[in-house]
Structures are given as structure tokens and as C-alpha cells.
N, C-alpha and C positions, 0 to 999 in steps of 0.2 A: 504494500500500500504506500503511495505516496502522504506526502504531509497534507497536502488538503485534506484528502481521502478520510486521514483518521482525524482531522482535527473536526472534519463535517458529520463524522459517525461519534464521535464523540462529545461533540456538542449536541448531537440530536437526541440523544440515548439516555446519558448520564447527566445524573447531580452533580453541582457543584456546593463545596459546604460553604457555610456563612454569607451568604450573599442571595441576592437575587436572582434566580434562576435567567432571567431576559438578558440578551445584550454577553455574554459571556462568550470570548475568541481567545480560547486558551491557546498557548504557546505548545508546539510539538518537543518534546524532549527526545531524542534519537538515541545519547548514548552520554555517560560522564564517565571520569577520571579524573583521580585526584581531587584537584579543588576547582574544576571547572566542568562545565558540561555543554553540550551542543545541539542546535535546533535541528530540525530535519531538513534544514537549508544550507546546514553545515557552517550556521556562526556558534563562536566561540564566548561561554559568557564566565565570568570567575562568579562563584559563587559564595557570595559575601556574606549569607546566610544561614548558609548551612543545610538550605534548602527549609525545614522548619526546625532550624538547632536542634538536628539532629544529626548530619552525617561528620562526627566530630572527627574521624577518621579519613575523611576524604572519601570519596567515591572507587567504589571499586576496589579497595583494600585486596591484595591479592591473597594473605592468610587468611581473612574473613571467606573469601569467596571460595578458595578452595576448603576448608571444613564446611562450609555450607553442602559443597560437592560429593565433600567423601560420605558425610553426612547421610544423605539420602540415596548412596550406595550401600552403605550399610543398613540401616533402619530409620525407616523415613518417618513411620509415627507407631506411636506407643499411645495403650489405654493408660489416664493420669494416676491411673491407681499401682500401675507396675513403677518396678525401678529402674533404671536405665545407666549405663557410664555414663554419657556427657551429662543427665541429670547429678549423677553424684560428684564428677569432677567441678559444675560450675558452682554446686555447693560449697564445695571444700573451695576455690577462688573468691566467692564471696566472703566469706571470712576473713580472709587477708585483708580487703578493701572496703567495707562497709563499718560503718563503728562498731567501734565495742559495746556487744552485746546484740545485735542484730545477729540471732544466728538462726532462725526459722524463715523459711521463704514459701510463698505460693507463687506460681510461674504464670503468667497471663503473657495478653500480644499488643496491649498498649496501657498507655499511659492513665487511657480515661478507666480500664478496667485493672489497673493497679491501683489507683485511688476507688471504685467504687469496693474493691473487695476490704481495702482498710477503714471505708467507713461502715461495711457493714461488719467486719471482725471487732472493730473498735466501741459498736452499739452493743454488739452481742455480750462482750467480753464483761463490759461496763456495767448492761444492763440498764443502759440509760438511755436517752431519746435525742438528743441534742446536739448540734455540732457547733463549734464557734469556728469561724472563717474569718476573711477580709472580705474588704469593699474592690481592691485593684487585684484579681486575682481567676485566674483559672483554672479549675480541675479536670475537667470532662466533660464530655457532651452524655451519657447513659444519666440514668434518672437520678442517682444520689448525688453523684460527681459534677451534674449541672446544677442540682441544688445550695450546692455548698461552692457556686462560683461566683463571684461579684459583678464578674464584667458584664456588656450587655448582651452578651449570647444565652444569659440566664433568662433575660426579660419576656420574649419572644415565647417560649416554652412554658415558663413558671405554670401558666393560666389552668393549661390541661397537661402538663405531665410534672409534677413535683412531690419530694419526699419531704413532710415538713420535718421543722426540728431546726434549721439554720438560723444562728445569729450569726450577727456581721459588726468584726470590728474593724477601726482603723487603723489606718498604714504607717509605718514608718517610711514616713515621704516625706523628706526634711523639705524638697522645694515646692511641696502644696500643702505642709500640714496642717490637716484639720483643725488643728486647735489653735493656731496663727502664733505659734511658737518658734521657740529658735534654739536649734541648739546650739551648745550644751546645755543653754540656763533652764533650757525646757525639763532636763532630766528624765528624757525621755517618758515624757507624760502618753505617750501613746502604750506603751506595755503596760504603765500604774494603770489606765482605762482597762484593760484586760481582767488585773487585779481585781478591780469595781465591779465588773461583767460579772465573772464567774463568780463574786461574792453573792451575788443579790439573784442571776439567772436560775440556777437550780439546774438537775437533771441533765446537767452536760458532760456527756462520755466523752469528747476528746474535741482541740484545735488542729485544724490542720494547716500549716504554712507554707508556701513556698521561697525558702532561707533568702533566694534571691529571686525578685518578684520578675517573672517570666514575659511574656506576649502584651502583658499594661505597663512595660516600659523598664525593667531591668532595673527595680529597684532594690538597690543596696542599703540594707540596716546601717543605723549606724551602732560600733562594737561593742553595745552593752544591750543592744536589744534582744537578740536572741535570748542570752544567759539569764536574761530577766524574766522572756516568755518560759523559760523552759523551770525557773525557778517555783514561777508562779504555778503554770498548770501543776508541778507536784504538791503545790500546798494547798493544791485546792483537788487533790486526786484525778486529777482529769489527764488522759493521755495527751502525749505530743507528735502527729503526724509530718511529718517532712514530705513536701512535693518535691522530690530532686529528679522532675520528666525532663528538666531543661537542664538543672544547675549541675548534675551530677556531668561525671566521669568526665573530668581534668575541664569540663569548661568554664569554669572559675578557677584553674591552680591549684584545685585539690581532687581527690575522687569525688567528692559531695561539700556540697557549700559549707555545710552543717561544722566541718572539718575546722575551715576558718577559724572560729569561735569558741571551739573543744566543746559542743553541743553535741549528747546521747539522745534522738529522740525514740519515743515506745515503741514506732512504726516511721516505717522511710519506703517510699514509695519512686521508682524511675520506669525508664522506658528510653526510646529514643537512641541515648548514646551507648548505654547496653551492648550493644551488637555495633553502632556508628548506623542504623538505620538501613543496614545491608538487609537483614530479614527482621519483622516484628516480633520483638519482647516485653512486655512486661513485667516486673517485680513489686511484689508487695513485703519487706522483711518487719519480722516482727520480735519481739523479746521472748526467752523461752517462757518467763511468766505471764503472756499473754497467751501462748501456745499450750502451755497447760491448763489455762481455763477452759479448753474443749478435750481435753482428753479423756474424760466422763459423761461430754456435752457434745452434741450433733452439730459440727461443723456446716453450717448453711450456705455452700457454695459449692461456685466448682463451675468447670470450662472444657469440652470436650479438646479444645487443645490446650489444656492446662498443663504445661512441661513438655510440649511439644519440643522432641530430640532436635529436629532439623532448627528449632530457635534456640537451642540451648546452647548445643556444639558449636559455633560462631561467635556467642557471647563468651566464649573459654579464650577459641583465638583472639577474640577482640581487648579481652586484658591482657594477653598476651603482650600486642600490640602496643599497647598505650604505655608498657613497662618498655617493651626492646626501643620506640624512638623518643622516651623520654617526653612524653606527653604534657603530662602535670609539671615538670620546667618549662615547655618549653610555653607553655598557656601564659603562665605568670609573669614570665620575660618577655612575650606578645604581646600581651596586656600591657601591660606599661608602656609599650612602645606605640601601642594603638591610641589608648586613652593620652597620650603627648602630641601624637598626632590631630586627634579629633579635637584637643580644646584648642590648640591654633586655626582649626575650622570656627569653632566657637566665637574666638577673639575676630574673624574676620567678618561674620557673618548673623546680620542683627534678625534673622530671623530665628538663629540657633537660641533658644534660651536656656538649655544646660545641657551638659554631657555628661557620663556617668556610668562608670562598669565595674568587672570586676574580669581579671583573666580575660581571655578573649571572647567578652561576654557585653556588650555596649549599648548604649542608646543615646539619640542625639534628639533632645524634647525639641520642636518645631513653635513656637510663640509668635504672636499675630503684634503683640505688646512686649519687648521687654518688662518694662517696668510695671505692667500690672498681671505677666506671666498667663495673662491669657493667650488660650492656645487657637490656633486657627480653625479647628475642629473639634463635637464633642461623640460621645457616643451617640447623640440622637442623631446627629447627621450621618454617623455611620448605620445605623437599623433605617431610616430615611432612603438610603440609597443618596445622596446629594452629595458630588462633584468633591475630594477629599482633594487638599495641598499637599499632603505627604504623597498621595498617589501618583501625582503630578512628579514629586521628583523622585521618586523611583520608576517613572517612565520613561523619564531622562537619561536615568543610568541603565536602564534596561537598551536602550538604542545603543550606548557605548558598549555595551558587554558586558553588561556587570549589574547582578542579580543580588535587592536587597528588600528586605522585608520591610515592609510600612503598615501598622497598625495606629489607628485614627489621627493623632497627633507627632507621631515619633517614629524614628526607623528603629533597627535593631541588626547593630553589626555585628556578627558571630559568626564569623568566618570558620571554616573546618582546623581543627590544631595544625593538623600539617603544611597550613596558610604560610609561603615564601613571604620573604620580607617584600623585596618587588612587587610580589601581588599585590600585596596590604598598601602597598604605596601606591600602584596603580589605581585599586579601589578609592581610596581617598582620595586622590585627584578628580577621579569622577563624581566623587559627592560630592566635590567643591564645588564643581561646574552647578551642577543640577539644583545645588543650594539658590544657586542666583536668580533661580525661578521665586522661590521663597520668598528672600527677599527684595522681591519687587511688588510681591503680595504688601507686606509690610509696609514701603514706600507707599502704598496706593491708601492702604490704611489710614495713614498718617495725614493722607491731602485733605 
């Protein structure tokens, strides 16, 4: 089939998620490698993103790709009630790399069903109703995992498909904080609010967080937030859920963000870099004291590809992987050089109003105002459907070669670990350009 061919059979056939069905002229993808990939026209784009910060490995990983191979020459699926080698081998590798005390796992094939299975292990275990979330935050799209998400992909749905039981606290977002504080002197009054919550709420088995906030803009705690969330849910007996679908495996500088901060949470959930997004994984780990609260009790789940060999065996070579090229250095020392890069975008460019990451993990907030940091877009314009500015300059950079993620207000640079400095250099020069679209938005603002 040529490129029209499938992009016309595919457009007529298939969903697209989060959007409007009308009006959608998806881009042919042919074939990737490494940190780039190519349309079926045979251009070349670097992929600045990771495609959805997940192929942290690059594309096409050639040990990834060959255990996938051998994989499903040997045995290609097992019922999840057998035992398997590559099920036992990636258990014994998890332990090495997940904190201490995560040492029970259930194996799922994404992220949205690694967090729904921790919210319903974390209700059961609890025996309680409740989840505490955020307001800038996503878990999943299946019924528990969208209930317990912030963003507005929750909105749309809430009406006719929701699990109740979600409260919503606020973010450690030091450049919008809800409370019009400032740190330090604020002393991080947003976790004491948590404190407040779980005192007065009742019947809340567990928070769930993601350490470093994901898809609403890559935001980073500042270092006493966590230790504070995680101090508090123990004194108030409530578990601590970690979303590491995005933060985890070296895309912040550590195996999991949590690591940062020396943060044990009760249940850690990923996906995504798992494998580098060569084949779907899911992970749900949990403490063995949450694991023996069913050992008498009827375990209420379960996935007919739940430990699915052909996703397991990948994710074995995929640690492999991120040990032999030094992955988690090399993120850290990216990072830094990324985030130096991007705040001289910043300083140039009055439509940028903050930059902000962690490892090669970024985000560049887009503002219509400096100085009243409003942003050019909000979510309602994005459930609207109406005409996005960050869309606008990731079209820019999409015509130069170079593939970045824009959600409502902000991009999100997260390039694959194995990102060349060259490349990283490249990419930035094209978001310099594309910025200029921005601000001229701004300029026009201002008249």
C-alpha cells in the first residue's frame, strides 16, 4: 500500500483518541530508528518526544527487538496462572531497580491498567472507598484511572462512566500556585493542604501521584514535597501510589523519580519505558504487606494477558540496556544541558513564560502575558476543539523534521536517552524558529 492508500483507510476506519473525530490527516509513519523516524514519503523527523515519552531507548533497540524475537520462538503466551522464565527472570530484575520494598508485581500492557489495578488493590486492601488525586494530573483513560485524573479528559466521560470516591488536591506548581504563595516562605503549604484533607475526609485508602507531573506540563516538586506527602499519608494510614508511566526508567536521572527524594511509596505503578515502548507492559508493584492482605482474600482481578512472556522477555533486555549505555548518567548530564539550552530560548522569547524539567524530561509553558502568566490557551479551548498556539508551533517544527509534543498550553521535550548532543541542538534551533510564531501572538496581544 502506498501512503495515501493507508492514511485514507485509516482515516476512514479508525478512532483517533482525545480529539474530534472530523478533520483528522494523520501523518504515515513507515519505519524508525534510533531517535528518528520517517514518513512514507521518506522524510526524516528526530523525535523530540519520544513519541508519547515512551521510547526512552530509541526506536528499534536491536536487544529489545531480538528477545522480543526469540521470545515468541520459544513460547509466545502462557495462561497468567503458570510460571514462566522470563516471568521469573524480570522479577528477580525488578528488585534490583525499583525501591526498596516493592517486591510483589502484577504484569499488565499499559499504563492506564497498571494504575487501575493499584486502585482497585489499594481499595480492597484498605477496605476503604476513597482516592485522593490532583487537579494537573493523568492516570488513564478505563473507569477508575479516569476517575482519579484531573485533567480534562476526565470531564467528557465523568457524566456516564465514573467510579466515585475521588478527591482532588492541589499541585505543587510553584509558577500557578493555588494559594498565591511563594516559595520557600510558603513552606510548602500545598502538602500541609493534604495534611487538612485526609484529616477531616474520612475513608481514604490511598493518594496516588505522579512524582513528576506528566502530559499537564512536567511539573517538578519542589525537595521537600514529596517526603512531606509520603510522611503524611503514613500518619494518616493511607497508602502512597506513585505514577512512574512517564517518570520512571532513567527519564528523570534515576530509575523512578521517587529515587530523587529517597521516597518508598506502598504501590509504584509504570509502563511505557518498561520495554522503551518496543512491545506493551505494564507494572503494578506493591509491598509484600499489601500482598499478604489477599493471601486469605480473593484477589479481584486479573488480564488474560496478565504476564504475557512475549512482554516480559524485552523488558529483561530493556534493563539490560539502560545498564550497558549508561542511561541514568547519561539522562542527568542531558538534562542539564537541555534545561541551559531551553532557558536561553526562554530569555529570548517573550512568549516562553517558564521552562522546567528534570533529566531529559522538559517543558516550555507558552504565556499570552508575561507578567500576568496567563496562558494562551485553557482546557476549555482544548475539549472546544478551537485553533491551539502551541499547535501552531509544533506544526512549524513538524515541517522542519522534528516531532514535539504540545498539550494545551506547553510542549514537552523528552527526547529518547540515546538523544546525540547534535540532535538536541538541532531540535532547539527549530523550536527557536517556531517560537517566533508565539510571539507574534503576544505582540498582537499587546496592541
Amino acid at each position: 500500500m502506498d501512503g495515501k492508500e493507508i492514511q485514507r483507510v485509516v482515516r476512514e476506519t479508525n478512532y483517533v483518541t482525545w480529539r474530534r473525530q472530523g478533520g483528522w490527516d494523520p501523518l504515515v509513519v513507515a519505519r524508525a530508528a534510533g531517535s528518528k523516524f520517517w514518513d512514507s514519503a521518506g522524510k526524516e523527523y528526530l523525535d523530540l518526544s519520544s513519541q508519547l515519552i515512551a521510547t526512552n531507548l530509541g526506536h528499534a533497540n536491536p536487544a529489545v527487538v531480538d528477545a522480543i524475537a526469540e521470545q515468541a520462538r520459544v513460547l509466545s503466551y502462557a495462561v497468567p496462572g503458570f510460571a514462566t522464565e522470563p516471568r521469573a527472570r524480570l522479577s528477580l530484575a525488578l528488585l534490583d531497580v525499583l525501591p526498596q520494598g516493592l517486591d510483589h508485581f502484577f504484569f499488565s500492557t499499559s499504563g492506564t491498567e497498571a494504575n487501575e489495578a493499584a486502585l482497585k488493590i489499594a481499595r480492597v486492601a484498605k477496605g476503604r472507598t476513597k482516592i485522593l488525586s490532583r487537579h494537573r494530573s493523568y492516570h488513564g483513560a478505563t473507569a477508575a484511572s479516569i476517575s482519579v485524573t484531573g485533567d480534562l479528559r476526565r470531564r467528557p466521560i465523568e457524566k456516564v462512566q465514573r467510579v466515585p470516591g475521588t478527591v482532588f488536591a492541589p499541585d505543587c506548581y510553584c509558577y500557578r500556585c493555588p494559594f498565591g504563595l511563594t516559595y520557600p516562605s510558603c513552606n510548602v503549604a500545598c502538602a500541609d493542604y493534604v495534611d487538612n484533607q485526609l484529616e477531616r475526609e474520612g475513608d481514604v485508602a490511598a493518594m496516588i501521584v505522579e512524582p513528576v507531573v506528566g502530559t499537564n506540563g512536567v511539573i517538578v516538586p519542589v525537595p521537600e514535597y514529596l517526603p512531606k506527602i509520603r510522611a503524611i499519608t503514613k500518619k494518616h494510614d493511607v497508602l502512597l501510589i506513585a505514577d512512574e508511566v512517564m517518570s520512571g526508567w532513567g527519564r528523570v536521572g534515576e530509575w523512578f523519580a521517587v529515587d530523587h527524594w529517597g521516597v518508598k511509596p506502598d504501590l509504584l505503578t509504570t509502563a511505557k519505558g518498561i520495554t522503551g515502548a518496543h512491545i506493551p507492559l505494564g507494572l503494578t508493584a506493591t509491598t509484600s504487606s499489601i500482598h499478604d492482605t489477599f493471601r486469605d482474600r480473593y484477589f479481584p482481578h486479573g488480564h488474560t494477558y496478565e504476564a504475557h512472556p512475549l512482554t516480559l522477555a524485552p523488558a529483561v533486555a530493556a534493563i539490560r540496556e539502560y545498564r550497558r549505555l549508561d542511561l541514568l548518567n547519561k539522562s542527568r548530564k542531558d538534562g542539564e544541558y537541555l534545561l541551559a539550552r531551553l532557558r536561553e530560548i526562554e530569555e529570548k522569547h517573550p512568549s516562553v513564560g517558564e521552562v522546567r524539567g528534570l533529566g531529559l524530561f522538559a517543558a516550555v509553558e507558552l504565556v499570552k502575558d508575561r507578567s500576568t502568566r496567563e496562558p494562551f490557551n485553557t482546557e476549555d479551548d482544548k475539549l472546544a476543539g478551537r485553533p491551539l498556539v502551541v499547535d501552531q508551533v509544533t506544526a512549524a517544527m513538524m515541517k522542519e523534521g522534528v516531532y514535539c509534543l504540545g498539550w494545551v498550553s506547553h510542549l514537552i521535550v523528552a527526547p529518547p536517552l540515546i538523544v546525540t548532543r547534535e540532535e538536541l541542538d538541532y531540535g532547539i534551533e527549530v523550536l527557536d524558529r517556531a517560537l517566533l510564531l508565539a510571539d507574534e501572538k503576544v505582540a498582537s496581544a499587546s496592541e
